[in-house]
DOROGU-706501 format. One line per field, with one value per residue (C-alpha): residue number from 0; x, y, z. Coordinates in Angstrom, 2 decimals. Each point is the difference from the previous one (the first is absolute). Example, Ala and Ser with C-alpha at 12.3 -4.5 7.8 and 13.67 -1.06 7.14 Angstrom:
n c(0:1)
east c(12.30:1.37)
north c(-4.50:3.44)
up c(7.80:-0.66)
//
This chain:
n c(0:1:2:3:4:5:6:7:8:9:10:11:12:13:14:15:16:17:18:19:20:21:22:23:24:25:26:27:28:29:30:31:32:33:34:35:36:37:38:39:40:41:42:43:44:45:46:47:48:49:50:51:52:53:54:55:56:57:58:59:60:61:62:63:64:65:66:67:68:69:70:71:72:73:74:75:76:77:78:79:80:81:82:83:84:85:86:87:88:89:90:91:92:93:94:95:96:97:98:99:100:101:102:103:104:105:106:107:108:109:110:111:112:113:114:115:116:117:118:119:120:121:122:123:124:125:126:127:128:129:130:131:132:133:134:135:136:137:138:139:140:141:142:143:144:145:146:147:148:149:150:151:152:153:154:155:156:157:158:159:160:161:162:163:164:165:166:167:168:169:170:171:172:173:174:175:176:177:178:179:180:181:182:183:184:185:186:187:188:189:190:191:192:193:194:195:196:197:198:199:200:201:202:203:204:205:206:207:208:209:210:211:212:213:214:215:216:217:218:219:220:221:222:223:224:225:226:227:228:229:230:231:232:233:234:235:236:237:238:239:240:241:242:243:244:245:246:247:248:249:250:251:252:253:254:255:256:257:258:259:260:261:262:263:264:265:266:267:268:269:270:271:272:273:274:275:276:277:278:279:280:281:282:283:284:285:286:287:288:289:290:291:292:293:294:295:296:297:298:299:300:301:302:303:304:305:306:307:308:309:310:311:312:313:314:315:316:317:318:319:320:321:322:323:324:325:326:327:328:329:330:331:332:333:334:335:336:337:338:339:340:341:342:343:344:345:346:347:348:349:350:351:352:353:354:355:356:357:358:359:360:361:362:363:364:365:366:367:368:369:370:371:372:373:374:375:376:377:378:379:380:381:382:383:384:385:386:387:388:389:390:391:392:393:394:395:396:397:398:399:400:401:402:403:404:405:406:407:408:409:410:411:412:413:414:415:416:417:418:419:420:421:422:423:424:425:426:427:428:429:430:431:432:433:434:435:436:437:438:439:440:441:442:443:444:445:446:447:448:449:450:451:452:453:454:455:456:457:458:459:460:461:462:463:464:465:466:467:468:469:470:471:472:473:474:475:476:477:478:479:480:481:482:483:484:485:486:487:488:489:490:491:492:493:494:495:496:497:498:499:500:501:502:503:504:505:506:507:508:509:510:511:512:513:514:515:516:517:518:519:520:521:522:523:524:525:526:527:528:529:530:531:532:533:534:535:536:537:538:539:540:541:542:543:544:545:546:547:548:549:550:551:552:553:554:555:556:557:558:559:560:561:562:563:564:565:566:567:568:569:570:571:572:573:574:575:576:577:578:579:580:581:582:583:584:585:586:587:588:589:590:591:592:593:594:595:596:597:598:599:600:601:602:603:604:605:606:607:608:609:610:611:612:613:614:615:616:617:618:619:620:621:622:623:624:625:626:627:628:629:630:631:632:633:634:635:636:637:638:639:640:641:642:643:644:645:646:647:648:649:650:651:652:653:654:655:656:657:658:659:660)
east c(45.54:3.56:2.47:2.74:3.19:3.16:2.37:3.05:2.40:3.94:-0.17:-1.41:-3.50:-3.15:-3.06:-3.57:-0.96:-3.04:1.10:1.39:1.32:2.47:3.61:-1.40:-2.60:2.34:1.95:-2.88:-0.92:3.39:0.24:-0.95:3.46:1.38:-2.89:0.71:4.30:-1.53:1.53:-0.40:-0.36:1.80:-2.64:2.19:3.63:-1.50:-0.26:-3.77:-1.94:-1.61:-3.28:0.26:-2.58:1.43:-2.40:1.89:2.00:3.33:3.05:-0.21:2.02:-0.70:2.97:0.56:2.66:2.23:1.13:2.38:-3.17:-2.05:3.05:0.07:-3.73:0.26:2.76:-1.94:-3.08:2.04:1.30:-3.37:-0.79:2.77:-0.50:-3.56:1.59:2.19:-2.83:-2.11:3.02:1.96:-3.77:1.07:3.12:0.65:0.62:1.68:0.75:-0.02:0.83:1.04:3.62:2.25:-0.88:-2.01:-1.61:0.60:-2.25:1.42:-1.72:0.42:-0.55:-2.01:2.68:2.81:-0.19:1.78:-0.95:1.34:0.58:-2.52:-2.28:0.42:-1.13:-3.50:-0.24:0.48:-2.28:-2.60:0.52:-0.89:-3.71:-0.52:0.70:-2.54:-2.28:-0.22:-0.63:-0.62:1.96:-2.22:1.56:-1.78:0.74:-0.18:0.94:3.03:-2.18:-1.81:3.43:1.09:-2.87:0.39:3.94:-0.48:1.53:2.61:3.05:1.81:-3.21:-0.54:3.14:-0.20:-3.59:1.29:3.26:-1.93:-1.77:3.78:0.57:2.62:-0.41:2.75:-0.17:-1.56:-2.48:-1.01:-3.55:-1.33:-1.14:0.30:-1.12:-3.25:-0.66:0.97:-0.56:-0.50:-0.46:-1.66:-0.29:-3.81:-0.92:-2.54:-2.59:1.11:2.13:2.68:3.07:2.80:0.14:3.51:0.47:1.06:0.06:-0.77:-0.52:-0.27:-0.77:-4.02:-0.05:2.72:-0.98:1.81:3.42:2.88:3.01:1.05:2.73:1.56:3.73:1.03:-0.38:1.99:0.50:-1.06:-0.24:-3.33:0.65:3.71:0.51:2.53:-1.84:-3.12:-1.19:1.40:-2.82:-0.31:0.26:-1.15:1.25:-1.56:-0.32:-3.14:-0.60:-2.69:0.70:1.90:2.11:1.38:0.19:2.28:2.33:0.24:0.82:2.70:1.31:0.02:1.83:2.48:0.79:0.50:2.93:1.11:0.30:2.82:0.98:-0.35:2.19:2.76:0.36:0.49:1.69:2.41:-1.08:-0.18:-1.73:-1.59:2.52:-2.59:3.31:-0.73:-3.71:-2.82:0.32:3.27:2.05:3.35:1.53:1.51:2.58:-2.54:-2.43:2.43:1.30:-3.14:-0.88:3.33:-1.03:-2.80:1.27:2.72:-2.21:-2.51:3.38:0.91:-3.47:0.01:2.71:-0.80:-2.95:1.57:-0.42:2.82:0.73:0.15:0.51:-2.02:0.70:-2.71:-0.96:-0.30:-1.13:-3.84:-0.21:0.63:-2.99:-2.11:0.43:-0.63:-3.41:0.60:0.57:-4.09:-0.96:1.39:1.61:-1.75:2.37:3.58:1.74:0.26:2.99:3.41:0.80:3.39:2.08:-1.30:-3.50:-2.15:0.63:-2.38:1.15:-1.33:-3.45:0.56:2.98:-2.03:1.31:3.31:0.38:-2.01:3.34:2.20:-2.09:0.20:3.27:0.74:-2.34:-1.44:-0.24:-2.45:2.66:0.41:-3.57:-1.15:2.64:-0.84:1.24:0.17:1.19:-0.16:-1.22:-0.72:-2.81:-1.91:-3.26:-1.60:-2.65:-2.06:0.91:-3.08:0.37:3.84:-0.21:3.32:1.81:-3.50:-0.69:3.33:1.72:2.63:0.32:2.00:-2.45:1.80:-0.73:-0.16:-0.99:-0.63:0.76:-1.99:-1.97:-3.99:0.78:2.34:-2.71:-1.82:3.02:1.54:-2.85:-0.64:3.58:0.18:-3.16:1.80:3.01:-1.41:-2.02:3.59:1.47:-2.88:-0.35:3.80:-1.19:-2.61:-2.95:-2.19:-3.74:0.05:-2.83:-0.07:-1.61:-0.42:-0.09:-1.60:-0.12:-1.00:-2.55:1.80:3.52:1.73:1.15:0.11:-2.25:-2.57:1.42:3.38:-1.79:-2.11:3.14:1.54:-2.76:-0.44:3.44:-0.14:-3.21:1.81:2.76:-1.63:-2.22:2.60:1.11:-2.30:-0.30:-3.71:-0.34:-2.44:-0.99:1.14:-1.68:1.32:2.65:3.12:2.70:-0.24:2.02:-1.41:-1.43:1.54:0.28:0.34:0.89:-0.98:1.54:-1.81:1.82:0.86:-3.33:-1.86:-0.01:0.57:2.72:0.52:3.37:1.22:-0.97:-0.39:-1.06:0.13:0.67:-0.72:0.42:3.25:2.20:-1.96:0.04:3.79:0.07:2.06:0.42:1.46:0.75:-1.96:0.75:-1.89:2.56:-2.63:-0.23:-2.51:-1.14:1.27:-2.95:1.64:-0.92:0.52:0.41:1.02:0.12:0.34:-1.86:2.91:2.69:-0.90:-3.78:0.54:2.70:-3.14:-2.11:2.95:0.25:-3.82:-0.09:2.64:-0.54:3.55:1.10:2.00:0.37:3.56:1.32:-1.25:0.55:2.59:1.64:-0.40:1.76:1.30:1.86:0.79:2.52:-0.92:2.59:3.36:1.87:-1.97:0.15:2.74:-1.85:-2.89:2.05:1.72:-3.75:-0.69:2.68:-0.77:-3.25:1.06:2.33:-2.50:-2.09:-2.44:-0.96:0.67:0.71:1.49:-1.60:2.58:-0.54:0.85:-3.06:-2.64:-0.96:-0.49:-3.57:-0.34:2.18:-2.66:-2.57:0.84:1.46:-3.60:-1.36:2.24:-1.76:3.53:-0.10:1.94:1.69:2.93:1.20:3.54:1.71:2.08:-0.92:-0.16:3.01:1.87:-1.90:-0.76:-3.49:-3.03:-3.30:-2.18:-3.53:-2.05:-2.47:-3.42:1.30:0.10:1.61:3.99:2.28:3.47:3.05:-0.71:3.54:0.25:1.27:-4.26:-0.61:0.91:-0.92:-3.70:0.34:1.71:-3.37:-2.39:1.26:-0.27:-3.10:-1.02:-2.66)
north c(98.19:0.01:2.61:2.62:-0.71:2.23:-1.34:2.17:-0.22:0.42:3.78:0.54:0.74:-1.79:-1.19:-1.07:-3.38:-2.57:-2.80:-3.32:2.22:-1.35:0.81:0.14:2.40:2.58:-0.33:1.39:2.56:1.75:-0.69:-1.96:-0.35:-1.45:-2.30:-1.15:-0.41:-1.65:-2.91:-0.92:2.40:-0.14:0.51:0.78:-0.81:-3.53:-0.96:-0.89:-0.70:2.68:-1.64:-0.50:1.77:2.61:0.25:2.39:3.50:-0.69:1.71:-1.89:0.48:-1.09:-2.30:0.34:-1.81:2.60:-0.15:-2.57:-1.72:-0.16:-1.73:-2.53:-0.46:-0.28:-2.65:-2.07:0.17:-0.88:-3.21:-1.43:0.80:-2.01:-3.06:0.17:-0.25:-2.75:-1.70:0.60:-1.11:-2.89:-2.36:-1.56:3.10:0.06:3.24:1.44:3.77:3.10:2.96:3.65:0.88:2.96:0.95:-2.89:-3.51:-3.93:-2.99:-3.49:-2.56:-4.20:-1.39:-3.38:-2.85:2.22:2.17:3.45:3.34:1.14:3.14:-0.61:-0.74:3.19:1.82:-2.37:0.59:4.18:-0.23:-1.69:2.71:2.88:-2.07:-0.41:4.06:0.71:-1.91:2.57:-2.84:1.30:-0.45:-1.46:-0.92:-2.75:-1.30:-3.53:-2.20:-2.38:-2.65:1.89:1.05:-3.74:-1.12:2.83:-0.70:-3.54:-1.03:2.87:-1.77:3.42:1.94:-2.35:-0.14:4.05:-0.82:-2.64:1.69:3.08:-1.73:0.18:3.15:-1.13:2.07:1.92:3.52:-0.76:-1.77:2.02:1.32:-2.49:-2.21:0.15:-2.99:1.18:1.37:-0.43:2.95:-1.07:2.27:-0.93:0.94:0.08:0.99:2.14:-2.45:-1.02:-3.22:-0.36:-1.35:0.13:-0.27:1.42:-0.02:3.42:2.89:2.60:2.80:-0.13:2.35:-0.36:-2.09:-0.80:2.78:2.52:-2.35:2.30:-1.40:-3.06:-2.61:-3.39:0.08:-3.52:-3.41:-1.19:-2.60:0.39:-2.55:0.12:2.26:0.12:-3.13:-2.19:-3.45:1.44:-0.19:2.26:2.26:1.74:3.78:2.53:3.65:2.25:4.05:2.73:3.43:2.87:0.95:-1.29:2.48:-0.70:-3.54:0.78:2.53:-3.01:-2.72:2.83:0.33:-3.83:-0.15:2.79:-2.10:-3.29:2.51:1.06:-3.34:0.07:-3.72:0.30:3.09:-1.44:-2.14:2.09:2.62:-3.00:1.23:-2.85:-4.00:-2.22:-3.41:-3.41:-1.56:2.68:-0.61:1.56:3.57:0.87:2.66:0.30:3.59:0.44:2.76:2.69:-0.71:-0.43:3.93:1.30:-1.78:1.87:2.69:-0.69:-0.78:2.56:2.37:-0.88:-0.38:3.62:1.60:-2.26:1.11:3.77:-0.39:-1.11:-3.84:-2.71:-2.47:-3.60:-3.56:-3.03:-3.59:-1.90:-2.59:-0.26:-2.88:-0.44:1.95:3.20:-0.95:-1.04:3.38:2.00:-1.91:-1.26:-3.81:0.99:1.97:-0.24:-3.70:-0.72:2.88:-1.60:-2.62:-3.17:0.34:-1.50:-2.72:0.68:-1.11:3.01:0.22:1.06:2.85:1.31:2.95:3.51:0.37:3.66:2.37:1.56:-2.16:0.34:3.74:0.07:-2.55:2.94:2.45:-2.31:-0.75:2.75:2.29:3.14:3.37:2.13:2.35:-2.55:0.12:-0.35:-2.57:-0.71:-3.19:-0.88:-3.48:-1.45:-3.52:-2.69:-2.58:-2.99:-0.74:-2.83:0.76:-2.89:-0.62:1.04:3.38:0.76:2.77:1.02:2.36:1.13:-2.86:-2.15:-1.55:1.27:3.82:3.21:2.46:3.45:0.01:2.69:-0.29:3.21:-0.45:3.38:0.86:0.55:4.13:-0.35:-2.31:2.34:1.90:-2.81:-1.31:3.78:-0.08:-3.86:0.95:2.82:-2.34:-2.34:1.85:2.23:-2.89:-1.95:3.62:-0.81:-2.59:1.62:-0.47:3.00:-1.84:-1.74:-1.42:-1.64:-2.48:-0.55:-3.12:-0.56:-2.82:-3.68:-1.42:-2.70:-1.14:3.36:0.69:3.59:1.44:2.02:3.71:-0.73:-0.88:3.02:2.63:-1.84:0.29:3.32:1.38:-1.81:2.13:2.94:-0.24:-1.02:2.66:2.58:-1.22:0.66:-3.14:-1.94:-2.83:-3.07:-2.05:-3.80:-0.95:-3.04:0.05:0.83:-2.51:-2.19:2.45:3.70:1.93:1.03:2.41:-1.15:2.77:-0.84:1.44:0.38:-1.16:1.68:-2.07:0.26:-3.28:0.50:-1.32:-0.32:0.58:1.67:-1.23:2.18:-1.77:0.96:-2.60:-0.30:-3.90:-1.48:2.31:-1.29:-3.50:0.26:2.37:2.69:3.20:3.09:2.50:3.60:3.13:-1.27:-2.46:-2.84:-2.36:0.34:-2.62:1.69:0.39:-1.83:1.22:-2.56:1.54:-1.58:2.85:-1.96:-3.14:-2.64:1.07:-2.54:0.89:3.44:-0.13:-2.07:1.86:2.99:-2.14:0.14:3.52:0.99:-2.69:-1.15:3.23:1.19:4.09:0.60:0.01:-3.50:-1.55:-2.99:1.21:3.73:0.74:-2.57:1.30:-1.71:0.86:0.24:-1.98:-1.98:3.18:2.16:-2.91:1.67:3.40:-1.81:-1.97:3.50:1.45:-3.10:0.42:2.72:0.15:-3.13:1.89:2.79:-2.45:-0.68:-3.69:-0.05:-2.59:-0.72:-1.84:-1.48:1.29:-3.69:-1.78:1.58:2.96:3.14:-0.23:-3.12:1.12:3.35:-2.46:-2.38:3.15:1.38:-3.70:0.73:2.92:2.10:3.24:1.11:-1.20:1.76:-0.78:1.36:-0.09:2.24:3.55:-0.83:-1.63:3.62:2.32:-1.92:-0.65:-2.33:-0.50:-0.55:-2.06:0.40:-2.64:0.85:2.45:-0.33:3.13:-0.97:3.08:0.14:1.29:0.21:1.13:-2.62:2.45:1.37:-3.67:-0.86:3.11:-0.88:-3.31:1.35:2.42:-2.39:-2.62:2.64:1.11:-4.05:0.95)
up c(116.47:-0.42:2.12:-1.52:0.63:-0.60:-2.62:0.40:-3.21:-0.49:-0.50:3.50:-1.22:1.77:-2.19:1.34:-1.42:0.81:2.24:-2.76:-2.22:-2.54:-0.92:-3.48:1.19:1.49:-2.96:-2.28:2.00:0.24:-4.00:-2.81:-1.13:3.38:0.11:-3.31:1.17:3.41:0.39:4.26:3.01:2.77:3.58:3.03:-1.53:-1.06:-3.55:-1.06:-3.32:-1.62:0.95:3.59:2.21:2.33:3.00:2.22:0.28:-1.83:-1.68:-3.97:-2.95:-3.57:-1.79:-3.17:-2.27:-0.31:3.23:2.00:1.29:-3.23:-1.70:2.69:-0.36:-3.77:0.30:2.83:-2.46:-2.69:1.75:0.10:-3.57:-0.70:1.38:-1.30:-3.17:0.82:1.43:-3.04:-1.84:2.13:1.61:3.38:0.84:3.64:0.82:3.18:0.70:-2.33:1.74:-1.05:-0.06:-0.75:-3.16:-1.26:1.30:0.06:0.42:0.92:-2.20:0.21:-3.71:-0.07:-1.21:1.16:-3.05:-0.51:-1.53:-2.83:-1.92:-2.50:2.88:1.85:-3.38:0.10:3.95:-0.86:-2.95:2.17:2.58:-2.28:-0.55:3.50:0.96:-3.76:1.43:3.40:2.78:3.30:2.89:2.79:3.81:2.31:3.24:1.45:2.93:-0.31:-0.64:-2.66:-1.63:0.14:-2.22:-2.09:-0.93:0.61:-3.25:0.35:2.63:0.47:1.04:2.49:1.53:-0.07:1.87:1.98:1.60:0.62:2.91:1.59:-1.06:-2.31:-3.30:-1.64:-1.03:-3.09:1.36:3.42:-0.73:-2.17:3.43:3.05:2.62:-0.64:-3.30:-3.59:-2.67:-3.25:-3.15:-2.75:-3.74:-1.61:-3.27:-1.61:0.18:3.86:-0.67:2.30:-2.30:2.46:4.05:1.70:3.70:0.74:2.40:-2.40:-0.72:-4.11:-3.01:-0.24:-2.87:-2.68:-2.72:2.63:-0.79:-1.99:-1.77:0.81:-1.50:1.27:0.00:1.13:1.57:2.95:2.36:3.53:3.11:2.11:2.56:-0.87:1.21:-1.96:1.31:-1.05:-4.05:-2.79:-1.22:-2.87:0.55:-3.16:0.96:-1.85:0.52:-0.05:-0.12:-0.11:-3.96:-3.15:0.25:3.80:-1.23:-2.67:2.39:2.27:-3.19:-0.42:3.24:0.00:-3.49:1.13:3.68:-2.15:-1.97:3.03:2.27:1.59:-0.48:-3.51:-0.27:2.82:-2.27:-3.18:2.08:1.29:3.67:1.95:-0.28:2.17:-0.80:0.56:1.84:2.92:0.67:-0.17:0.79:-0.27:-1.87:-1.25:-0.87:-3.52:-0.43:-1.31:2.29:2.97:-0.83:0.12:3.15:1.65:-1.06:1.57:3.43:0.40:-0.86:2.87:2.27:-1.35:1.20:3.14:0.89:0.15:1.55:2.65:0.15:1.22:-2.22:0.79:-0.98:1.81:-0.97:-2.57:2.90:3.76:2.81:0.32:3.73:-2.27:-1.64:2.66:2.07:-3.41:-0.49:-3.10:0.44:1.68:-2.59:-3.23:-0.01:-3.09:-1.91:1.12:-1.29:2.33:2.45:0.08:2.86:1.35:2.87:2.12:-1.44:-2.77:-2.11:-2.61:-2.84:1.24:-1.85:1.26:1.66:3.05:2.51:-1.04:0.33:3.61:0.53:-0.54:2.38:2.29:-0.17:3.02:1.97:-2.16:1.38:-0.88:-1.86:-2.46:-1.19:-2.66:-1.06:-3.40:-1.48:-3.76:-1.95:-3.15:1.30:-2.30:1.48:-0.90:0.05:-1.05:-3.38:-1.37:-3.87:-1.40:1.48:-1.00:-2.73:-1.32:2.50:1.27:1.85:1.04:2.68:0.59:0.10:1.75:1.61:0.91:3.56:2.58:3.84:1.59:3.80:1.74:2.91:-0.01:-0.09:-2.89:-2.65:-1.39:-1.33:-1.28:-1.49:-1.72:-1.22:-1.35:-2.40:-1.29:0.06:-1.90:-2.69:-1.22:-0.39:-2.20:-2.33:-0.55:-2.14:-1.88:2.12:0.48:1.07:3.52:2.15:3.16:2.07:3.86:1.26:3.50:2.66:-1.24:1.64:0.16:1.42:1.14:3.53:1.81:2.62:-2.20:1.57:-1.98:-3.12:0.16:0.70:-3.03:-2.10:0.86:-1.10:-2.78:-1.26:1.10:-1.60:-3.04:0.17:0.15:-3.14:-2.28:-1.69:-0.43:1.63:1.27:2.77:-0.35:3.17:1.65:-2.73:2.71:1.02:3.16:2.05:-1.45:-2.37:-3.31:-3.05:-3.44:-2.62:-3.16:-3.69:-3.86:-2.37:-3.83:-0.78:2.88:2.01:3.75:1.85:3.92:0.37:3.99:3.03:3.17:3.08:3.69:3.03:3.88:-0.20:-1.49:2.76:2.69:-1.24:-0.11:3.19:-1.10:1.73:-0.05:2.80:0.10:1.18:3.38:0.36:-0.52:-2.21:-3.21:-2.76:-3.23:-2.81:-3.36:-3.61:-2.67:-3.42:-3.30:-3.08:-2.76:1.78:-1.63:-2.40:-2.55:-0.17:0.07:-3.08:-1.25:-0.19:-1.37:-2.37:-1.48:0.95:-2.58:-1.99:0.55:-1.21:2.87:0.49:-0.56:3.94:-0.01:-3.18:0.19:-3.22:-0.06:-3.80:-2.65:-2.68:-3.42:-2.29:-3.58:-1.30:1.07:-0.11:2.37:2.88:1.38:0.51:1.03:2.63:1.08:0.61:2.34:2.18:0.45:0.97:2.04:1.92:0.45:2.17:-3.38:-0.84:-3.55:-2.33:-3.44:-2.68:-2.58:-3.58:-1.29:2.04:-2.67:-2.22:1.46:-0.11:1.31:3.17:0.41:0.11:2.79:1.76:-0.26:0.82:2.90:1.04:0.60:0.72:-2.23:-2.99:-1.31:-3.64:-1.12:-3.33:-2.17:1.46:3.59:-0.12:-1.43:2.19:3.33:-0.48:0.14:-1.69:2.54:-0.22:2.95:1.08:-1.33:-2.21:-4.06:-0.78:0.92:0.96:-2.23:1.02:3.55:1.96:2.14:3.14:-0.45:-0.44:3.50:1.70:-0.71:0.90:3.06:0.28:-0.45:2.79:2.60:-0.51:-0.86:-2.56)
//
């Protein structure tokens, strides 16, 4: 006779259930509509199929696919509907991996003779995927022994390399869970009348069979190296995308629609912002004269706040001799991010992948006192750090980039204040630029190459959560996620169509100092170890006016814009006027241009001012010219103002750069 055991749920609430009791179970008894949304349980904090047996007291919640772990479910689930299809579709496909991934999945697929997928056969491989989830197939996992999986996949190279590598414990992220040295989980897929028609090797958990699949589509083929290995063979990877309804499927085909309009690269280039020149490399950016303006802007205005909150500015040079490195820990731990170094008579230098070490240069440069803490130091450093090509992505991902820098230089009484006051810091200046919905993330030890006795990292992971607890803001746990010398922050922004976006870094130090052996003097007259903060706000310049860049969809709010007015005279004789107004605004600190009335028709030069995404576009002709006035045409607006004195003209404009709407 089976025993009770207590099955206590997310609202607090204990229930009394027969020992082997089943997520699905529990489900049904809180509801009939949950158990019909069930998609997995999780028993303990540890995902589990709706069918697994729960033999002891345990704290269980019911996932459904509305939530951020349903959608990943859906999308794993998804994955192995999908090569079904191309199996059913492509005989004698070697398949690889197929995980979930932010909004949507991928498998990796080898073709027999070579061959590619096409667009024509995505639409078979998705039609064949809407049988397979009709026909309802269950869902059914299955252990075996290494041996066992061998013979299983024994016609399937990739699985066994998963199986064989596992016995060395050499399995990527993707594939930890799926073996072990001693185990290999398999899922398979069994129809109505108990067929299996596909095999996957597979940690699980999944959806219990593939009628509880929403909205799905396929939205491309790529290339992809086993294990991202160049040497290794190009696989064929589809990407598709999944969701709990039709309807969050087509908000997300929106959202994906509106990004594509909004790319950056596509609209630097429209915009005339800035290009990435094939005679450079890989990588690398050049400014154009627009884009270049709104960068200074930018940059003096982070030296302008900076400066009144009472950082030092500084300049450090873009390289330095490999001992630099080698006390900082980075030739140790982060080699494979810098660019190889450069033999000179005195030794090798390599350009600074990062500007810490530089600034504890200038601390050390002569003995602190306490007085002089905290000493907060702040540079616009450019670095380099070496991407590989396939992950370069406009000026998201590049090589060379500036990252406004700040080193906070305090002692252990003094972090929690600072850290309080850099949040706050750091969140007036992102609402500045329009954003209102922040997260954040902390980021503890690695497991893995870091150095510190384990007191420091807990007093800096402790005022860390404090601080970030004081402010308000939500937040998660990326455990093991910190650098190799502390733990970290990472503030994340929302975009005007909701994608999230880390963008400032807060992280607190015991190491570098003490690698370096700086010092300052306290009011005991002994020497102390000064705690270091590294902060960047905007994380780099470039990806930051990125990701601006998408945010307004290149149109700039008017303190930022790199051509805040253009005016065009009617006709010839009203260039004059027109040139008069420019000048003025010119010398009234405006960036204003003047569009010839020979170079087109009036309506043509409205439309590639508008194409231009200007602010403002002032037309003058007869009228204006007699009474000193404009006709104003404000971005986004249809309904243009007439006769606007051009005295009100500028005040606004004068109004709405100091309150930067």
């Amino acid at each position: 006779m089976s025993h009770q055991i207590a099955i206590t749920l997310p609202d607090g609430s204990t229930r009394e259930y027969d020992a082997g009791v089943t997520g699905l179970d529990v489900a049904a008894s809180i509801g009939r509509g949950l158990a019909k949304a069930a998609l997995a349980v999780t028993i303990d904090g540890e995902q589990a199929d709706l069918s697994r047996p729960i033999g002891h007291d345990a704290s269980v919640a019911i996932i459904t696919g509305s939530t951020d772990d349903g959608r990943e479910l859906l999308r794993h689930s998804t994955s192995h509907v999908m090569a079904q299809a191309v199996f059913d579709l492509f005989p004698g496909a070697k398949y690889a991996i197929g995980p979930s991934i932010a909004d949507g999945f991928y498998y990796d697929f080898e073709l027999p003779g070579g061959a590619h997928f096409t667009d024509d056969d995505l639409e078979r491989i998705e039609a064949r995927m809407r049988e397979l989830v009709k026909a309802d197939q269950r869902f059914e996992r299955a252990e075996y022994g290494p041996e066992e999986g061998k013979a299983l996949f024994g016609d399937q190279p990739y699985k066994l390399e998963i199986i064989h590598r596992a016995a060395f414990g050499d399995v990527s992220e993707e594939e930890a869970g799926d073996v072990s040295g001693s185990t290999v989980s398999v899922y398979r897929n069994v129809d109505v009348d108990g067929n299996e028609t596909y095999v996957d090797l597979c940690r699980g958990p999944h959806v219990p069979s593939t009628g509880k699949l929403g909205a799905f589509k396929l939205m491309k083929v790529a290339g992809a190296y086993w294990r991202g290995d160049e040497k290794r063979p190009m696989l064929q990877r589809i990407y598709g995308t999944a969701w709990e309804s039709k309807a969050a499927l087509e908000e997300h085909l929106h959202r994906l629609a509106e990004a594509e309009r909004r790319d950056h690269r596509k609209l630097g280039n429209e915009l005339d912002l800035f290009s990435f020149p094939e005679e450079l490399g890989g990588g690398l950016a050049v400014w154009h004269p627009k884009g270049a303006a709104v960068r200074r802007i930018l940059e003096d205005f982070a030296r302008d706040e900076h400066d009144a909150g009472g950082y030092q500015l500084v300049f450090t040079p873009h390289l330095a001799k490999s001992v630099l490195w080698e006390t900082s820990g980075h030739l140790g731990f982060y080699a494979d991010g810098m660019y190889p170094p450069m033999e000179l008579d005195n030794g090798s230098y390599y350009p600074k992948p990062m500007n810490c070490p530089f600034h504890i240069m200038i601390f050390k440069s002569h003995m602190r006192s306490y007085r002089e803490l905290p000493l907060r130091i702040f540079e616009l450093g450019t670095v380099y750090r070496y991407e590989r090509s396939g992950t370069l992505h406009g000026l998201f991902r590049i090589r060379g980039f500036t990252q406004d820098d700040s080193h906070i230089f305090c002692t252990r009484e003094q972090v929690g204040g600072e850290l309080a006051s850099l949040l706050q810091f750091v969140l007036r200046i992102l609402r500045t630029f329009g954003f209102e919905d922040f997260e954040a993330q902390l980021a503890t030890r690695p497991a893995e190459k870091s150095v510190g006795a384990d007191e420091d990292w807990e007093l800096a992971t402790e005022a860390l959560t404090a601080a970030i607890d004081a402010s308000g803001l939500p937040y998660t746990i990326d455990e093991g996620g910190g650098a190799f010398y502390g733990p970290k922050i990472d503030v994340k922004v929302r975009d005007a169509i909701g994608r999230v976006w880390q963008l400032s870094t807060i992280q607190v130090d015991f190491q570098m100092g003490k690698r370096f052996e700086i010092e300052y003097v306290g009011a005991d007259n002994e020497r102390h170890p000064p705690i270091m903060i590294h902060r960047a706000l905007f994380g780099s310049v470039e990806r930051f006016f990125g990701i601006l860049v998408e945010h307004y969809a290149g149109a700039f709010p008017l303190w930022l814009a790199p051509v805040q007015v253009t005016v065009l005279p009617v006709a010839d004789r009203h260039h004059a006027y027109a040139a008069r107004l420019v000048d003025r605004l010119k010398g009234e600190g405006y960036r204003a241009e003047l569009v010839d009335a020979s170079n087109d028709t009036l309506g043509a030069r409205v439309r590639h001012a508008k194409m231009q995404k200007v602010p403002y576009v002032l037309v003058v002709g007869d009228d204006d010219a007699d009474n000193g006035t404009v006709g104003v045409n404000r971005r986004g607006s249809d309904d243009p103002e007439r006769g606007v004195p051009v005295d009100s003209f500028i005040a606004h404009l004068a109004g709405e750069i100091v309150e930067r709407v």
